[in-house]
N, C-alpha and C positions, 0 to 999 in steps of 0.2 A: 186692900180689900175694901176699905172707907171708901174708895172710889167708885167701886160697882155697885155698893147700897145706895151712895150720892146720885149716880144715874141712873138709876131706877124709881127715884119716889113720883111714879106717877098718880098716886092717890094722893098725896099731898098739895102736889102741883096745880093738880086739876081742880082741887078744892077751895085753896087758899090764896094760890095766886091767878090776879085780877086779868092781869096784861099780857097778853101772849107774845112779846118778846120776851117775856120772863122765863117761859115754861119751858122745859125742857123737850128734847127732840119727839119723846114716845108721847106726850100728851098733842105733840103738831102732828104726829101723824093717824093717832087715831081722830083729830078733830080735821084733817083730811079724808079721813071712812065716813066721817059721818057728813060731812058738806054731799056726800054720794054720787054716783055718775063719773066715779074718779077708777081709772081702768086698772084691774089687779096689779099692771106692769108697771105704773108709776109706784104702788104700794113697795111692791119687792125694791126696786131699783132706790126707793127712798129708804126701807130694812136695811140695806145694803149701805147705804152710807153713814148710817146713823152706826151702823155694827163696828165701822173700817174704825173708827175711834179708840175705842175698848178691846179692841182686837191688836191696833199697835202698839196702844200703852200697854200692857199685860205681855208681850213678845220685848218690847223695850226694856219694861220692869221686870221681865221673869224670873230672873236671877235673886234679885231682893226678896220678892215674894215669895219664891221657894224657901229662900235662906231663914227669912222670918217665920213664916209657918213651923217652919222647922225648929227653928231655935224655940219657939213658943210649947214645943213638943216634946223639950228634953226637961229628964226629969233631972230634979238635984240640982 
């Protein structure tokens, strides 16, 4: 679950770090919306590979994830 908070701090990213190799994929692609004249299809097709990431780990991991949740869920 650490891992989808980790991938998501684009307010932190976008604040604190300087260097845009740093930054995480969701701050390059809204600082690709904003450079503009950038056509909706490159946006989705760039959505789209940034998701394929967190989409395989989570279908990878599933199994732990559930289990843990779960176990975190039993009382006693």
């Amino acid at each position: 679950v650490a891992f989808f908070f980790a991938w998501n701090e684009y307010l932190y990213a976008s604040i604190m770090l300087g260097q845009a190799q740093l930054m995480p994929a969701s701050v390059g692609l809204s600082t690709l919306k904003a450079i503009g004249r950038t056509p909706v299809e490159q946006y989705m097709a760039a959505g789209l590979i940034f998701a394929i990431l967190p989409i395989a780990f989570y279908l990878f991991m599933q199994r732990y994830i559930v289990s843990g949740l779960t176990a975190g869920a039993v009382k006693g």
